[in-house]
Each structure stands twice: as C-alpha cells, then as structure tokens.
C-alpha positions in Angstrom: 24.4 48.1 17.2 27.2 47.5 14.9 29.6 44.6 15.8 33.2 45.2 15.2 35.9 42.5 15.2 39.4 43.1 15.5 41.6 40.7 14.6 45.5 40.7 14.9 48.9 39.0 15.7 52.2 40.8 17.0 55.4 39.7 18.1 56.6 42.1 20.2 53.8 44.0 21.5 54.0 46.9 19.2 50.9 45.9 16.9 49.4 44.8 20.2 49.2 48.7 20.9 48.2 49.5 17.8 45.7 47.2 18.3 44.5 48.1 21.2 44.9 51.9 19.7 42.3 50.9 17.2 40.0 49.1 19.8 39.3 52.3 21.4 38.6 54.3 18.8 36.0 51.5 17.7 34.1 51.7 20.9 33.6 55.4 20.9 31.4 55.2 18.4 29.2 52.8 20.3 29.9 50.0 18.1 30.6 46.5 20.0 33.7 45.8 19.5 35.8 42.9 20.6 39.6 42.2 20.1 40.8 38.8 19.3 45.0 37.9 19.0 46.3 35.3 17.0 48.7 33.7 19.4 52.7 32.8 18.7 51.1 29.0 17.3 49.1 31.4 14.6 45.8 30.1 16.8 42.6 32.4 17.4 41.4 32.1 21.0 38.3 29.4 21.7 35.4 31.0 20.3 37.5 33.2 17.7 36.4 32.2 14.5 32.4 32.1 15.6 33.1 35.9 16.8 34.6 36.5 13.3 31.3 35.5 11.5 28.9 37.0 13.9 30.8 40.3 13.2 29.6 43.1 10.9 33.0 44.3 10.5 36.7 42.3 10.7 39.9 44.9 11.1 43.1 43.0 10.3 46.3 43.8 11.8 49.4 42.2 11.5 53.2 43.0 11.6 55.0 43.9 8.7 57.8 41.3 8.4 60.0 41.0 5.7 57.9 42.7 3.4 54.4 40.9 4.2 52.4 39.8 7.6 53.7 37.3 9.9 54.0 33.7 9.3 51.3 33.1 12.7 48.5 35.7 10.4 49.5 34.1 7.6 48.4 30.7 9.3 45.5 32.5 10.3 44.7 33.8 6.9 45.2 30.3 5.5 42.7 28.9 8.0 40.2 31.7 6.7 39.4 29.3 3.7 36.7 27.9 5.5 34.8 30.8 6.1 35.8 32.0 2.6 34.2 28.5 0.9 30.6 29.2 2.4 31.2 33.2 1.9 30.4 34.1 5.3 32.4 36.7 5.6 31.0 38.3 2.4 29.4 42.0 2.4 31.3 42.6 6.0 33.0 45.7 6.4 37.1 45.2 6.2 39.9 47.3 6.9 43.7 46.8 8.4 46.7 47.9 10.0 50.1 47.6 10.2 53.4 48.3 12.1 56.6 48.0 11.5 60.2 49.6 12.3 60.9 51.6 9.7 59.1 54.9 8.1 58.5 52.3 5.2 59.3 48.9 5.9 57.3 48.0 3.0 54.2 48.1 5.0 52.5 49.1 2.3 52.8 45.4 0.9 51.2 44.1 4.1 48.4 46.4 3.6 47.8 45.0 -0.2 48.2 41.8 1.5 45.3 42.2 3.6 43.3 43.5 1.2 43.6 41.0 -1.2 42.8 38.4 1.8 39.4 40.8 2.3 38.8 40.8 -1.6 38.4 36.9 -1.7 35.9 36.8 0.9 34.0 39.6 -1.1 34.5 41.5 1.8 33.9 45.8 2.1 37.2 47.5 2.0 37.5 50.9 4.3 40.7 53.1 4.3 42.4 55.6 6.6 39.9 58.5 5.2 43.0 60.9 6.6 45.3 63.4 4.4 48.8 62.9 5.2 50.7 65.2 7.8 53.2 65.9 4.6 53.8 69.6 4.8 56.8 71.6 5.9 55.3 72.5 9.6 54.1 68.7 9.7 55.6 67.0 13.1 56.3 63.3 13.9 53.3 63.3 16.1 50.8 64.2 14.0 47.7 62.2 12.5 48.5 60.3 9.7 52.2 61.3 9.1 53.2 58.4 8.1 50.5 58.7 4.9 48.6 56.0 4.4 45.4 56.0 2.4 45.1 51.9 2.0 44.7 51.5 6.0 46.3 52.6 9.1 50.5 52.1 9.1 52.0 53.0 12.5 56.4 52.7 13.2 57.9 51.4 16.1 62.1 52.2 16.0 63.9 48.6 16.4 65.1 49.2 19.8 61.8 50.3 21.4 59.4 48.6 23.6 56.1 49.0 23.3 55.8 51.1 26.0 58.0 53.7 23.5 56.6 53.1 20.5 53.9 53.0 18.4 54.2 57.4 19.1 51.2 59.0 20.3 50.5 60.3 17.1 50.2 57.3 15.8 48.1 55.7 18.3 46.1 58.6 17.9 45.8 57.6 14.5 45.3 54.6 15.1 41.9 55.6 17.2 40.7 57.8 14.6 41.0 55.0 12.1 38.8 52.2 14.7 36.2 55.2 14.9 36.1 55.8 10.9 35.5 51.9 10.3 33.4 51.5 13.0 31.1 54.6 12.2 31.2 53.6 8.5 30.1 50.6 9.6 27.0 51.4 11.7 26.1 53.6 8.9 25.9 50.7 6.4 25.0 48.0 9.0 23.9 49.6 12.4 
C-alpha cells in the first residue's frame, strides 16, 4: 500500500480545508495517507519529519501570500535541507496546492515555488491531470475552474471563513487531485 504524506500550513483555515479536501480524495484510493500541519512557529508536529521520509508520496500546500508560500512553509522548506543533503526524499512522488483570495493571486508563483522545492530533492512531480472548466456554460462550481495544470489552486474571497470558502467545486477539486496523486502513486510505488 502506497503511503501518502500531506504536508501543509494555513493561516486562516482555508488551505486547512483544502487540505483536508485533498486528504480525502487520497484515502479513496486506498492509499495511507496521513496529514501533517506546519504550525503558526513554521514547526512539523513530533514525529513529522520521520513520516515525511517513510512516505512514498509528499503533497505540499501552502497559502499564497504575497506572491509566494508563507513565511511558517517557508521555514519548513528551509528545514527540508536536511533531508535534501542525504536525498531522502529523492524518487518520491510530489505534488501541491494552493489557496488564495483572489481568482489569481499569483498562485501560480506558489505553485513554481513548490515545485522548484520538489525539484532539489529530485523528487516526482504530479499535476492536476484536469482540463479547465473555461467554456461559456462553465460555472463557479465546477472541477478545475480555476485552471490549473501545475497543481491544485483553490480561492477563498477575503471576507470568508472557511466554513464559506474554499467552494465546493473546489474542494471537489481538491479530492479529485489527492485521488490522481495518490493513484499515480500506487501505480509507480504500490
């Protein structure tokens, strides 16, 4: 069985969801699947970085803030240099998420962010594997309408709580995306 690692930081409980979002679709496949927050010191939990390595797979999520992931991934990422100096996160499967308020917001730069963090640890890198809900009958709520190809970008308006937003078409996004990585996964490692 195929472990799958999710790693992520949010600051206001909106990548939390997506997070969570992703977890789900994950375990549907069958894969074992874990979810691990980086807290508001940019700290894994106890037994964090052990989970990372045993790990087949690592999805990365972060916020998009100011045109990159937060300063607490960041510190994560950072701390990733001592994995990345005995390569043992090399050859695992690697994909990420992001939300942010906007349509945009730039996540896109978050996303090339956490690739580039994936590429130094000669990591596997896995994308949405969705077309983009980008004709004229396409709704808000549909899978991938915010058209991402890199990795999964969800929106959350300013002045929503989590319980408003991500939207469920985003979440649901969000799930097909943990399922895609996770099944790609347990094909390459399973």
């Amino acid at each position: 069985m195929a472990k799958v690692a999710i790693v992520y930081h949010s600051g206001y409980g909106h990548t939390k969801k997506a997070a969570e979002a992703v977890h789900a679709g994950a375990a549907s496949t069958g894969a074992e699947t874990s979810l691990y927050a980086i807290d508001t010191e940019g700290n894994l939990p106890d037994g964090g970085w052990e989970a990372l390595e045993a790990a087949d797979a690592i999805i990365m999520g972060s916020p998009t803030y100011m045109g990159s992931v937060s300063w607490q991934f960041k510190k994560f990422a950072d701390a990733s240099s001592k994995p990345w100096f005995g390569q043992k996160w090399k050859d695992k499967i690697a994909a990420g998420f992001t939300n942010s308020a906007t349509m945009n917001g730039d996540k896109h730069s978050t996303l090339h962010y956490l690739i580039t963090l994936a590429m130094q640890h000669s990591m596997i890198w896995v994308g949405s594997g969705m077309m983009p809900s980008n004709s004229k009958t396409a709704h808000r709520n549909d899978l991938n309408y915010v058209g991402s190809f890199a990795g999964l970008m969800t929106q959350s308006p300013s002045d929503a709580s989590p319980d408003e937003g991500p939207l469920p078409g985003d979440l649901e996004t969000a799930r097909q995306f943990g399922a895609r990585v996770a099944t790609y996964t347990q094909q390459v490692k399973g």
